[in-house]
N, CA, C and O of each residue as an XYZ file, in Angstrom:
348
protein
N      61.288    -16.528     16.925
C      60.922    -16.936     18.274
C      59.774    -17.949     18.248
O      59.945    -18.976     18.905
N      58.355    -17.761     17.419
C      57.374    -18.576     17.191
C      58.216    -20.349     16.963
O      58.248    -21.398     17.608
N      58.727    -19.889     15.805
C      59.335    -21.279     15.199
C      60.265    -21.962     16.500
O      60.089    -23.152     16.764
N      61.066    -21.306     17.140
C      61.680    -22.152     18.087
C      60.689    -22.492     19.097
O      61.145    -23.510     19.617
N      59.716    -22.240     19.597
C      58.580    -22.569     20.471
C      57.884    -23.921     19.868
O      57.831    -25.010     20.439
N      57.271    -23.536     18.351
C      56.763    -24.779     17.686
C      57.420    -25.975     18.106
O      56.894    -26.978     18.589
N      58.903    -25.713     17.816
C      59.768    -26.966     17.827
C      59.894    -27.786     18.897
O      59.884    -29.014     18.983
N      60.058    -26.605     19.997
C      59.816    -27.105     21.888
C      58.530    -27.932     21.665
O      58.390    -29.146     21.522
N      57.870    -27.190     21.674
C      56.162    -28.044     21.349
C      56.448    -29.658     20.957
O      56.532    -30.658     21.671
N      56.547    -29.486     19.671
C      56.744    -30.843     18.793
C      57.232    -31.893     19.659
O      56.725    -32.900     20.153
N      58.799    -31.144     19.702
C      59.963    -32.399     20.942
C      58.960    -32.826     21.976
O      58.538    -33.981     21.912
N      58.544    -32.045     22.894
C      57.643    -32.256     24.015
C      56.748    -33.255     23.255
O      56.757    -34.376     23.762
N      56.052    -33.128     22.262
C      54.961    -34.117     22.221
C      55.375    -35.808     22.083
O      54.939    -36.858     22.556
N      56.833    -35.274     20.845
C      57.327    -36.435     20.844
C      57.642    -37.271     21.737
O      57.231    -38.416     21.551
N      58.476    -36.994     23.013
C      59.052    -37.404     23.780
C      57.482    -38.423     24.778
O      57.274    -39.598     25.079
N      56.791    -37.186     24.944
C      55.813    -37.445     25.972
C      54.813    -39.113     24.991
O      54.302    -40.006     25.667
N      54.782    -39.120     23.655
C      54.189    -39.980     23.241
C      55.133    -41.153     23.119
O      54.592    -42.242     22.925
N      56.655    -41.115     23.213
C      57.134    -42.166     23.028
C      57.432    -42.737     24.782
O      58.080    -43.687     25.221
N      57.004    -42.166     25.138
C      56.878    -42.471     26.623
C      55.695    -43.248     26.976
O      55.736    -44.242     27.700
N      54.878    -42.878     26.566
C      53.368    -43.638     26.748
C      53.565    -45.095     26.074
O      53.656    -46.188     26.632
N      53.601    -44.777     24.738
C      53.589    -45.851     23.773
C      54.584    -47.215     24.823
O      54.116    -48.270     25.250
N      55.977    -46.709     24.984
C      56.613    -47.565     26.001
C      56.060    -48.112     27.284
O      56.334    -49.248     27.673
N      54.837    -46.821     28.303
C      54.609    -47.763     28.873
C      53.488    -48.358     28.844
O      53.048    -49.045     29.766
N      52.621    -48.025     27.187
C      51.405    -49.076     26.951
C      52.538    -50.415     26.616
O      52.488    -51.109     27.631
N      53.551    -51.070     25.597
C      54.296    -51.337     25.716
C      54.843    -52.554     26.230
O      54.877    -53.692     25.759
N      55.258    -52.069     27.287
C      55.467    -52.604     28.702
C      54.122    -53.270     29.388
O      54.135    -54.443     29.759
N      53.016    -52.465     29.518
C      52.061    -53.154     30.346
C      51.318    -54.472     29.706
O      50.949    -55.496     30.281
N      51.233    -54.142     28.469
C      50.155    -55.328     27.635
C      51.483    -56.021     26.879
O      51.019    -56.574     25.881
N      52.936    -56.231     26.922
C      53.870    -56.677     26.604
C      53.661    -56.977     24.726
O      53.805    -57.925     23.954
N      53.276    -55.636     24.654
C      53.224    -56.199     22.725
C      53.486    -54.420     22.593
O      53.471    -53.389     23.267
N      53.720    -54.925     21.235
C      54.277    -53.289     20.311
C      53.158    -53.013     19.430
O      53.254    -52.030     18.695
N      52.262    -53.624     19.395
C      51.342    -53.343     18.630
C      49.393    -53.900     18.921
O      49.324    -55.122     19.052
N      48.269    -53.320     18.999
C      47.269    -53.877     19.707
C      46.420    -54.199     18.406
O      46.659    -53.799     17.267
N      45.292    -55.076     18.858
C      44.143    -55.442     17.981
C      43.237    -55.217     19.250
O      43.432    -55.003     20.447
N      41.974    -55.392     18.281
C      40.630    -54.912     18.909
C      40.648    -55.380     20.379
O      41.108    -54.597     21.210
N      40.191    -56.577     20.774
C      40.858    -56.804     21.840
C      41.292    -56.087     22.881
O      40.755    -56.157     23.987
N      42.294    -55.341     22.620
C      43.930    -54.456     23.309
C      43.026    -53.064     23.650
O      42.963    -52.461     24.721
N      42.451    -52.808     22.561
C      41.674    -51.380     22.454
C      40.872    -51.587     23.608
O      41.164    -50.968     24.632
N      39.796    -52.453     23.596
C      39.004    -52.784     24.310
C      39.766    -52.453     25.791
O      39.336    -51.519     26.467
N      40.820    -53.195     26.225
C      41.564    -53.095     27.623
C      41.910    -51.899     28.152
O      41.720    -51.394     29.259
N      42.591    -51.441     26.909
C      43.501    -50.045     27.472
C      42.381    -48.791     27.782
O      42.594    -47.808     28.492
N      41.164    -49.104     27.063
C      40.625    -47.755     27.184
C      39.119    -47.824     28.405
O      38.504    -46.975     29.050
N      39.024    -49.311     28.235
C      38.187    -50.058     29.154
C      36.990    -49.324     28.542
O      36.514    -48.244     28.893
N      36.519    -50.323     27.332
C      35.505    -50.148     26.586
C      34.643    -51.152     26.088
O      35.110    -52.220     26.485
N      33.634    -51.353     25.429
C      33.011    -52.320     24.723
C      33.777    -52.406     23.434
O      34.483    -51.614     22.810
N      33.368    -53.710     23.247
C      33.254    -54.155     21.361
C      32.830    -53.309     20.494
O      33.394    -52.973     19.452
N      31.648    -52.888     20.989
C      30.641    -51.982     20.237
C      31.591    -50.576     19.701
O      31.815    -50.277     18.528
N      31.980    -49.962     20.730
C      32.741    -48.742     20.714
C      34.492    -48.782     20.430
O      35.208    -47.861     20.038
N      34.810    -49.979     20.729
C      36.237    -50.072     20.129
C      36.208    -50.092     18.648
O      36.990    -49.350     18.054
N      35.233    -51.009     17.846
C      35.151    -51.261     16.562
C      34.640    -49.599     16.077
O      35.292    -49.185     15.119
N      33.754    -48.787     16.524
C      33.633    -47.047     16.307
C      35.429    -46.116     16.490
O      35.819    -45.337     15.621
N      36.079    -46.371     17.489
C      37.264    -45.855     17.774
C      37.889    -46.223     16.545
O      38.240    -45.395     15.704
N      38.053    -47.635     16.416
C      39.205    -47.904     15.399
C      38.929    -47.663     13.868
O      39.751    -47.802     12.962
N      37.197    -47.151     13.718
C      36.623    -47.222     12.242
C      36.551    -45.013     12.409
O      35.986    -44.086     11.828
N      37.358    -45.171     13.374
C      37.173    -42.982     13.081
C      38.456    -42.786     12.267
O      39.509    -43.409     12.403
N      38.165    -41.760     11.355
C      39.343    -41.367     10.691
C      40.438    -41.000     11.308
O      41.447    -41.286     10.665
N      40.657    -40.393     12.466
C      42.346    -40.072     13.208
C      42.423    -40.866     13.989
O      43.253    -40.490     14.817
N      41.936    -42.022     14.298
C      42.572    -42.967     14.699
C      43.835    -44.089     14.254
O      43.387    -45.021     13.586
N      45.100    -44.146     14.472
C      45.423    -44.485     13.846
C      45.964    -46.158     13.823
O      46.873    -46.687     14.462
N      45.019    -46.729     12.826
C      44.785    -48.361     12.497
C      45.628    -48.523     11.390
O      45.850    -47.728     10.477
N      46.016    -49.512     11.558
C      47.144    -50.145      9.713
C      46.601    -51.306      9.714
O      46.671    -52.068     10.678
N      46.047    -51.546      8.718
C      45.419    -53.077      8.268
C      46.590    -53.889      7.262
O      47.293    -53.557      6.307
N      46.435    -54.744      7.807
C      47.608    -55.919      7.608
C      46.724    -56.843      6.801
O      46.328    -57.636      7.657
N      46.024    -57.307      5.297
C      45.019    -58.075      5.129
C      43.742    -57.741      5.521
O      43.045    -56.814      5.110
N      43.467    -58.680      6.456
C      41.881    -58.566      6.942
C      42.168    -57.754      8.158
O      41.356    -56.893      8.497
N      43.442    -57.991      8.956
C      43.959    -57.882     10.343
C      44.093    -56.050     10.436
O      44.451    -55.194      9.628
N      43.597    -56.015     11.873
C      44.000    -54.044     11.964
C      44.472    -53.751     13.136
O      43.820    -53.861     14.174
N      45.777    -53.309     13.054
C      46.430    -53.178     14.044
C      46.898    -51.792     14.620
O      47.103    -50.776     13.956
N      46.983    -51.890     15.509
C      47.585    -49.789     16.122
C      48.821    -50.168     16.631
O      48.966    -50.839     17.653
N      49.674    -49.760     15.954
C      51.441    -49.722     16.431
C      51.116    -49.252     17.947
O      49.914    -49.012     18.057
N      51.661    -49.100     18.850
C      52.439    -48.763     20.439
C      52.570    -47.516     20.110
O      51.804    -46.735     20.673
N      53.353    -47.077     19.325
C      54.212    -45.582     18.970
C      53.026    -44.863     18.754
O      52.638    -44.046     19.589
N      52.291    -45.131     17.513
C      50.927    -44.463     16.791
C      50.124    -44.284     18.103
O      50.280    -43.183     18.631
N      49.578    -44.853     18.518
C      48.744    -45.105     19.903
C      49.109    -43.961     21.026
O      48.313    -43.257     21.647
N      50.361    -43.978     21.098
C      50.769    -43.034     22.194
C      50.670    -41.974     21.959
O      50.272    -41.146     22.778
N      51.250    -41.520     19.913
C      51.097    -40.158     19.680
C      49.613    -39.764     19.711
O      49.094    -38.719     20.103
N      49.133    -40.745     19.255
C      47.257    -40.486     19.222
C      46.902    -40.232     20.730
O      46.288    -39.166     20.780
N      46.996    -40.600     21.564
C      46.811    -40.970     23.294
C      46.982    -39.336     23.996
O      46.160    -38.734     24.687
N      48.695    -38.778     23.431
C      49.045    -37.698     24.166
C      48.337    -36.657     23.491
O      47.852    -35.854     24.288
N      48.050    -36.327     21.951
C      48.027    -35.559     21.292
C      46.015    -35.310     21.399
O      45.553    -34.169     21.403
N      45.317    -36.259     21.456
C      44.025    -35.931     22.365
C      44.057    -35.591     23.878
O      43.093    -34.983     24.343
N      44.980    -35.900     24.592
C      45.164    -34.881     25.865
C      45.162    -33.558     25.497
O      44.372    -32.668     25.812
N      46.110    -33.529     24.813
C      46.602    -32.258     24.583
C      45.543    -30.992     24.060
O      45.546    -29.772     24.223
N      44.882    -31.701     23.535
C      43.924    -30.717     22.591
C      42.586    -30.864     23.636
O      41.669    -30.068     23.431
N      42.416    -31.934     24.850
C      41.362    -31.378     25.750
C      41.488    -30.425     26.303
O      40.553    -29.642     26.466
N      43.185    -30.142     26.934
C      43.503    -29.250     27.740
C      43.417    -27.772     27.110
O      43.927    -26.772     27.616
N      42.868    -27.803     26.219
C      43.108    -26.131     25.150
C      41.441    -25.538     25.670
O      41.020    -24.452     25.272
């Protein structure tokens, strides 16, 4: 019974983050953000976007010099700190 609950869980998160990710997505018309993007979506400084994107569960992929947060990553990161305020 646990294990089929987990799984509900999981799906739910999945779903709910590929939902976000689509409509971050959609709003800033890219699949993927740089500092910049961070800055918008969360309506922050420089100062504190460059702290967000330099925390360990945040999740950044550096391309070279370049660091980017996939749409998808973003959303699961996005729903999955909801989730754990609401506990």
């Amino acid at each position: 019974m646990e294990v089929k609950e987990n799984t509900q869980k999981n799906s739910n998160l999945e779903v709910a983050a590929a939902m976000e990710a689509n409509r971050l997505s959609q709003k800033y018309g890219k699949d993927s953000f740089e500092l910049e993007d961070i800055m918008k979506i969360f309506s922050i400084g420089m100062h504190n976007a460059r702290k967000l994107m330099a925390s360990i569960d945040f999740p950044v992929m550096e391309i070279g010099s370049r660091k980017i947060v996939p749409s998808l990553l973003l959303g699961l990161w996005i729903v999955s700190k909801d989730r754990s305020l609401k506990r």
